[in-house]
C-alpha positions in Angstrom: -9.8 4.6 3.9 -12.1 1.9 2.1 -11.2 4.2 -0.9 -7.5 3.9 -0.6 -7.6 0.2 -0.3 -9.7 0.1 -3.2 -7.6 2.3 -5.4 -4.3 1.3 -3.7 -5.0 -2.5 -5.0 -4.1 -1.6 -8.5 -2.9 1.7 -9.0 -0.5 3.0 -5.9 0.1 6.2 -8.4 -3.0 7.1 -8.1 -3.8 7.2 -4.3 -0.7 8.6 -3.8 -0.7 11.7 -6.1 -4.0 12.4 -4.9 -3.6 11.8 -1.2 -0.5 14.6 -2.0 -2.1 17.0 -3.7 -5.3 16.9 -1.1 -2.5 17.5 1.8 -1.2 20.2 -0.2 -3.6 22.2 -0.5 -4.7 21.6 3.3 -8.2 19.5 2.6 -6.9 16.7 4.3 -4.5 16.0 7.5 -1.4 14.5 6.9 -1.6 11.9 9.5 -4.7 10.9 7.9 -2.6 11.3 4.2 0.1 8.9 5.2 -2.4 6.5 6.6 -4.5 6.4 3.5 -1.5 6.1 1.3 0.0 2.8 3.7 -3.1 1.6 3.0 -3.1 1.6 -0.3 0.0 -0.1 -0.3 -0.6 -2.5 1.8 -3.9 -3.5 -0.5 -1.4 -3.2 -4.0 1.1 -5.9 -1.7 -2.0 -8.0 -0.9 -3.4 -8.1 -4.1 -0.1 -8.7 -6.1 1.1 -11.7 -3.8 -3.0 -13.1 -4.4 -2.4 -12.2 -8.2 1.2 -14.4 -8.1 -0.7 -17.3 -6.2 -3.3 -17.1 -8.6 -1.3 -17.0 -12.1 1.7 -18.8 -10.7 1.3 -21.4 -8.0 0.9 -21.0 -4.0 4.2 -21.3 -3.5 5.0 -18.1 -5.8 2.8 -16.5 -3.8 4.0 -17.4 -0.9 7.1 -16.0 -1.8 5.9 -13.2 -3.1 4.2 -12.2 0.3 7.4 -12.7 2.1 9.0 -10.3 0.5 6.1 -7.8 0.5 6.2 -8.4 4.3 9.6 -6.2 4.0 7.0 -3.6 3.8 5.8 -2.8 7.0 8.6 -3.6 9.3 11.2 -0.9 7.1 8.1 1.9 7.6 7.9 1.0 10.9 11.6 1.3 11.3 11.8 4.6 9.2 8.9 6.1 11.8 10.5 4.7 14.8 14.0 5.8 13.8 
């Protein structure tokens, strides 16, 4: 999972394609798949509101975070139902 974060931070192609094709071919368990590939968004979310904060001002990242924070509650509403 540290791997995910890692890679998820600035590349959420990456993980993902990966995470897939590993699934796909039955070397890795979905649950543990979807896991690893919310965690790599989660790190690209963290890292791009830090990145806005950073280049822009606080307050850009502020804002930038709240709308990241979108994120989680619609997957938790799409697993939920």
């Amino acid at each position: 999972m540290t791997v995910a974060a890692a890679s998820g931070a600035t590349d959420m192609d990456a993980i993902a394609l990966s995470t897939a094709r590993l699934v796909e071919h039955g070397q890795l368990d979905v649950a543990v798949g979807w896991h690893a590939v919310l965690i790599g968004l989660m790190a690209n979310a963290v890292f791009k509101a830090g990145t806005a904060a950073i280049l822009g001002s606080r307050r850009l990242g502020w804002m930038v975070a709240g709308l990241f924070a979108v994120i989680p509650v619609t997957i938790y509403f799409g697993l939920v139902g």
